[in-house]
N, C-alpha and C positions, 0 to 999 in steps of 0.2 A: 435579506440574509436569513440563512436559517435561525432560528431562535437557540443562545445559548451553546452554537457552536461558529467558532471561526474557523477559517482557513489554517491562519496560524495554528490555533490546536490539536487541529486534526495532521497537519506537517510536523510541529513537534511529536505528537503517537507516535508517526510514523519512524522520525528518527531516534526517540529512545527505543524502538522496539528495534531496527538495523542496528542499535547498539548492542544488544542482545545478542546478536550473531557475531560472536566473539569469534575473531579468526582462529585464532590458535585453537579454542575448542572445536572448534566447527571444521579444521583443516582439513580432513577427510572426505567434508562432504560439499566442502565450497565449490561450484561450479567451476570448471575449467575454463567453459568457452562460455558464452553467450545465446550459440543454439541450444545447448545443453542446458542451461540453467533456465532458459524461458519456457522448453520444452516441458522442463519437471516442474517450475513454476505451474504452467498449464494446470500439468497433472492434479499437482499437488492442492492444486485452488479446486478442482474440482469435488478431492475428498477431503478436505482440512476447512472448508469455507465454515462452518457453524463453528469451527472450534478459533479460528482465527478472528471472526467476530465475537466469539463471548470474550476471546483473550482483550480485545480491543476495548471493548468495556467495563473490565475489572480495573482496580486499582492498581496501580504500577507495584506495589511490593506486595499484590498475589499474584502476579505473572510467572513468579516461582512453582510456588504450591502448585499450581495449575496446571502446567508443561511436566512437572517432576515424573509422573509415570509415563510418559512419553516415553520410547525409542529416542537416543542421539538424533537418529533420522528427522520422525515425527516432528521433533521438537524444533530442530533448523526450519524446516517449510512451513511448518503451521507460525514461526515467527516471520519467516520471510513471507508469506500469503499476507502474515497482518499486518505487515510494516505495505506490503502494496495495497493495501486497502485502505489504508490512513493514508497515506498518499495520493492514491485514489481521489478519493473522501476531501480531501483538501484544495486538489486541481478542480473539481466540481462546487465547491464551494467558492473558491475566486472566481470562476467562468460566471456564477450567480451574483456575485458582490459588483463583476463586471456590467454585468447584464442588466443588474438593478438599477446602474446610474447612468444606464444609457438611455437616451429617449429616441427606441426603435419606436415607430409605428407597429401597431397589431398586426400588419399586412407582413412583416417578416416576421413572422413567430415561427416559421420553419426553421431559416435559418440560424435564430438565437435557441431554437431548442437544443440544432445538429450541433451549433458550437458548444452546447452544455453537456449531451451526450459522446461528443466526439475529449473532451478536457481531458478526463483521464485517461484515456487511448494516447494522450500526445506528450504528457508529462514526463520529466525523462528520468524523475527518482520513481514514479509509477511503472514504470518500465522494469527499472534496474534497480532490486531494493535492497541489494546486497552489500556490504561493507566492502567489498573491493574494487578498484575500479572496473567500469566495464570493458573486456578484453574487445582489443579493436579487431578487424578483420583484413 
């Protein structure tokens, strides 16, 4: 296991910071659909990634200060990027807690790598990190 971080803590992160995305304040900009919200997910992880991770590393009562000059906007995505990256971070850490108490032989080290790379891909609050449920299809 990693040193100093469990699975659990990094699932906790992630769901006090989906607490963060308070419906009622955030109503406007709550995803409607599911394409929609993963689409700007995308986006949004692509230019909020550094600030999502600093967020994830500060202490829970500067995540205020932190976000405060944010845009309404900003401030939704860059929580929702952090809460899926704690989530993330979490699914990739049980796939390793997993992994460590298995007695693979070396000769599959492909496939315990794909299942470590593949963990967070397949998580379904890494997916969906939003306080609402996810709109079915």
């Amino acid at each position: 296991m990693v040193a100093d971080m469990s699975p659990q803590m990094a699932h906790d992160i992630g769901c006090e910071l989906r607490a963060h995305l308070d419906v009622d304040r955030f109503s406007g900009i709550l995803p409607c659909s599911s394409e929609d919200a993963l689409q700007f997910l995308a986006e949004w992880r692509i230019h909020s990634r550094e600030d999502a991770l600093e967020l994830t590393s500060l202490p829970r009562q500067a995540w205020g200060n932190f976000i405060e000059e944010m845009t309404l906007e900003q401030q939704f995505w860059t929580i929702a990027v952090a809460a899926q990256l704690a989530f993330e971070a979490a699914a990739t850490l049980r796939q390793i807690d997993a992994d460590s108490n298995s007695a693979v032989p070396s000769v599959g080290i492909v496939k315990r790598m794909q299942a470590l790379l593949h963990a967070a891909h397949i998580d379904p609050e890494a997916q969906w990190p939003f306080p609402t449920p996810r709109p079915q299809f």
